[in-house]
C-alpha positions, -999 to 999 in steps of 0.1 A, spaced: 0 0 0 19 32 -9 14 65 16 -10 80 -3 -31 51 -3 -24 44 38 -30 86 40 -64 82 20 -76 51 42 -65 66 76 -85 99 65 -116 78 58 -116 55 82 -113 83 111 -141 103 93 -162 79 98 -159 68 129 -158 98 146 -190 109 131 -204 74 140 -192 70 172 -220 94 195 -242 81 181 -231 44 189 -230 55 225 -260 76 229 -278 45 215 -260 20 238 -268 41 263 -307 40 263 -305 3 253 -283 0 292 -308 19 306 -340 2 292 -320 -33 304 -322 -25 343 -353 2 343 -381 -10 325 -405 -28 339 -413 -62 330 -446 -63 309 -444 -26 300 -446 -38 261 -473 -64 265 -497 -37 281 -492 -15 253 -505 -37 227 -540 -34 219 -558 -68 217 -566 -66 179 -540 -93 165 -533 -67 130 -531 -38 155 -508 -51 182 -484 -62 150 -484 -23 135 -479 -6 173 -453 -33 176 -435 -19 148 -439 17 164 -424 10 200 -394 13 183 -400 50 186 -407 50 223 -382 18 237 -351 25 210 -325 -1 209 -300 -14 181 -300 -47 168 -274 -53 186 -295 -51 222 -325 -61 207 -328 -97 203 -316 -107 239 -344 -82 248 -370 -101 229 -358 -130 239 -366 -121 274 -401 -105 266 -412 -138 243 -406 -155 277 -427 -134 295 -456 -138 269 -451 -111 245 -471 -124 212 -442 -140 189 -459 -120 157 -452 -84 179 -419 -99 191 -405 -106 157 -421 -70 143 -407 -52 168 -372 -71 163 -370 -58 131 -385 -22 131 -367 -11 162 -330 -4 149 -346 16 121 -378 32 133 -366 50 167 -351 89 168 -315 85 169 -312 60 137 -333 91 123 -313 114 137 -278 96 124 -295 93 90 -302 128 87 -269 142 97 -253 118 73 -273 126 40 -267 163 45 -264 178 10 -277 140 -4 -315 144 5 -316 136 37 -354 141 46 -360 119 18 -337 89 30 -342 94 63 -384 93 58 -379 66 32 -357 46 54 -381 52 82 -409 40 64 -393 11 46 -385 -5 80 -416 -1 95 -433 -14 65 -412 -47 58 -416 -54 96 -449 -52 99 -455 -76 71 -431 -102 82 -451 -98 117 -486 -100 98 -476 -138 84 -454 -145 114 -488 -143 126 -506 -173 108 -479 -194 116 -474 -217 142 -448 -208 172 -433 -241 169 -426 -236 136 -409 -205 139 -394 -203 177 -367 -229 191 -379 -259 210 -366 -250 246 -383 -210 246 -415 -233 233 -412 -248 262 -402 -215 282 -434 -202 270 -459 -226 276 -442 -231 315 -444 -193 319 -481 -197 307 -492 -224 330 -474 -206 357 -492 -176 352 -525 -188 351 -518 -208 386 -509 -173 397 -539 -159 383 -557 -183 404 -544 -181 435 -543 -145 436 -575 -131 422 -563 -121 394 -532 -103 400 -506 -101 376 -477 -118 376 -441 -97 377 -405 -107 375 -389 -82 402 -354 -95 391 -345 -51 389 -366 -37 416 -341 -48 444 -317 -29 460 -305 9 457 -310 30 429 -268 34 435 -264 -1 421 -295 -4 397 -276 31 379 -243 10 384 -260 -18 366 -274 4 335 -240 20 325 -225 -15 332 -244 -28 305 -245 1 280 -207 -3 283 -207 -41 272 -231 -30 246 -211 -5 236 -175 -24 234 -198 -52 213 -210 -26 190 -180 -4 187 -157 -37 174 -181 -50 149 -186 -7 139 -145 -5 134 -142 -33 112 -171 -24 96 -154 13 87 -124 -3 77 -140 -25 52 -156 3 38 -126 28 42 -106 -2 22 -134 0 -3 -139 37 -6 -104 44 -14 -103 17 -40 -77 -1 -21 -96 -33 -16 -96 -63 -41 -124 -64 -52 -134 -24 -52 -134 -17 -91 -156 -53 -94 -179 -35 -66 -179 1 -85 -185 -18 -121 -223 -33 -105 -232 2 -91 -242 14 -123 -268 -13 -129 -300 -3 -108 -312 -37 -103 -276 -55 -90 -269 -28 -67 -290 -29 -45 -281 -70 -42 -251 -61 -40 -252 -35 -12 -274 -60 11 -249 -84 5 -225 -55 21 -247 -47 46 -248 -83 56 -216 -90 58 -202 -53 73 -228 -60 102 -228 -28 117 -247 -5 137 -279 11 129 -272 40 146 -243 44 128 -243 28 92 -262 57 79 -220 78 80 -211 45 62 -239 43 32 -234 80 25 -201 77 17 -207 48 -14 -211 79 -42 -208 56 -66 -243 41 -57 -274 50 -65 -299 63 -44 -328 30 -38 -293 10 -34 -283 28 -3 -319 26 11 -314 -11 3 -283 -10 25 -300 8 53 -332 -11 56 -316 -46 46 -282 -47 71 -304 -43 107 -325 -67 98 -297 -94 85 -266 -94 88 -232 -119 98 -236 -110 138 -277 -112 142 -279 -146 122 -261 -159 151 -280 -139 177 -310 -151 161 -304 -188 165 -310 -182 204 -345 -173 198 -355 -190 155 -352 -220 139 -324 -225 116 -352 -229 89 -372 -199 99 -338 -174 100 -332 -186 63 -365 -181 52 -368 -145 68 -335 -139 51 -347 -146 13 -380 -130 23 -359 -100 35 -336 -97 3 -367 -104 -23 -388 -82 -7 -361 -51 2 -346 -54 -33 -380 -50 -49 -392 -22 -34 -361 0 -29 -359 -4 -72 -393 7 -72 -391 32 -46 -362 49 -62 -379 55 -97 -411 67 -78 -394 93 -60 -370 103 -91 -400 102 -113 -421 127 -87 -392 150 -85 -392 183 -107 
């Protein structure tokens, strides 16, 4: 690599990561803070009892409990347990990296001078969208055939428990206290404690990620001119930047600094890359086999890519056809 090119790929690489960085913390941050203060239940009561309604506020509690995929599935993990519908669960997986304040927020600030209402609205409402649709089937289906034999199990022993609970108590609802001991000293303690392992997780896979993309960027990668040579074709690009996506794994907070900087791409491509890599990508597909069947992660992976691809082609000439 000759100094230019190490000057080049130093300059990028730190660009990027220090306009990513915030955000990964502030993120991190709240996801620590839901960990040890929220109650348990809190999502369950919010959901109406409608089964198409509880899938689309599911999708929206993104907005009011904001976590990263990175936090999320070891939180819905925990709420399945405790009898959160598996259709909401799922929704909610997928709808919360992309439809809370500071992805919008990070979006915005990256696209500045790239149409950044657009992406970040389009992003926004992509996410929801897609989620809400794999919840709305994930709905018909059976939970066996979608959730992992032991949190089956998990599920229907939390179940009976509850309703001998029910029983013996008139009625009264039945809480996991596991945060509401001891002083708010150590419960504070125990919020930053986790937003910092949150954080270090996030922050490894986020450097890698930049460095991949610096390599890239700067046209120092194998591979680079192959990648530049496909952005030009509307309908491989966008295949080709989930297949990025997927395998960069990085933040949602922070991917928007990372998408902005592929020029070369057209516009439905990057939204391809934004709505595609929080749903899927190289770390969830292992966090995911703690809560899916093998079976049911591939399926919601094609589903994903068909489904992503499609629209974001469509999207883009719907949006460049309205524009003056």
């Amino acid at each position: 690599m000759a100094a230019d090119g190490r000057q080049d790929f130093a300059f990028a690489f730190l660009s990027i990561l220090f306009e990513g960085a915030p955000f990964i913390l502030l993120g991190t941050l709240i996801s620590g803070f839901l960990d040890v203060y929220l109650p348990p239940g809190a999502m369950d009561r919010l959901l109406p009892k409608n089964r198409t309604l509880a899938v689309i506020v599911a999708g929206l509690m993104g907005a009011v409990f904001p976590v990263c995929e990175c936090a999320v599935v070891p939180v819905i993990r925990r709420l399945v347990g405790k009898g959160l519908p598996v259709a909401c669960a799922l929704t909610y997986m997928l709808a919360a990296p992309i439809v809370n304040p500071i992805t919008a927020l990070s979006t915005w600030k990256a696209f500045q001078g790239q149409s950044a209402a657009t992406m970040t609205c389009s992003r926004l409402l992509l996410g929801f969208l897609v989620a809400v649709l794999v919840g709305l089937i994930a709905s018909r289906l059976p939970m066996r055939s979608i959730l992992r034999p032991r949190l089956v199990e998990e599920i229907e022993r939390g179940s009976r428990h509850a309703d001998h609970h029910h029983h013996e108590h008139g009625g009264c609802c039945d809480h996991d206290h596991s945060h509401d001991h001891g002083p708010s000293g150590s419960r504070l303690i125990a919020a930053f404690r986790s937003a910092m392992k949150d954080f270090v997780d996030v922050a490894v896979y986020f450097s890698i990620g930049v460095a991949i993309t610096a390599l890239f960027n700067t046209g120092i990668a194998p591979g680079a001119a192959w990648l530049d040579s496909l952005a030009a074709n509307q309908y491989l690009a966008p295949g080709v930047l989930m297949l990025l996506a997927f395998i960069l794994s990085l933040c949602s907070t922070s991917d928007a600094f990372i998408a902005a900087t592929l020029d070369r791409f057209a516009w439905g491509a990057k939204l391809a890359f934004l709505t595609f890599g929080p749903m899927m990508d190289v770390k969830l597909i292992f966090l995911y086999q703690t809560v899916l069947k093998r079976r049911a992660i591939l399926g919601l992976a094609v589903f994903l890519f068909v489904v992503i691809g499609g629209i974001s082609i469509y999207w883009q000439k719907l949006v460049f056809a309205a524009a003056p």
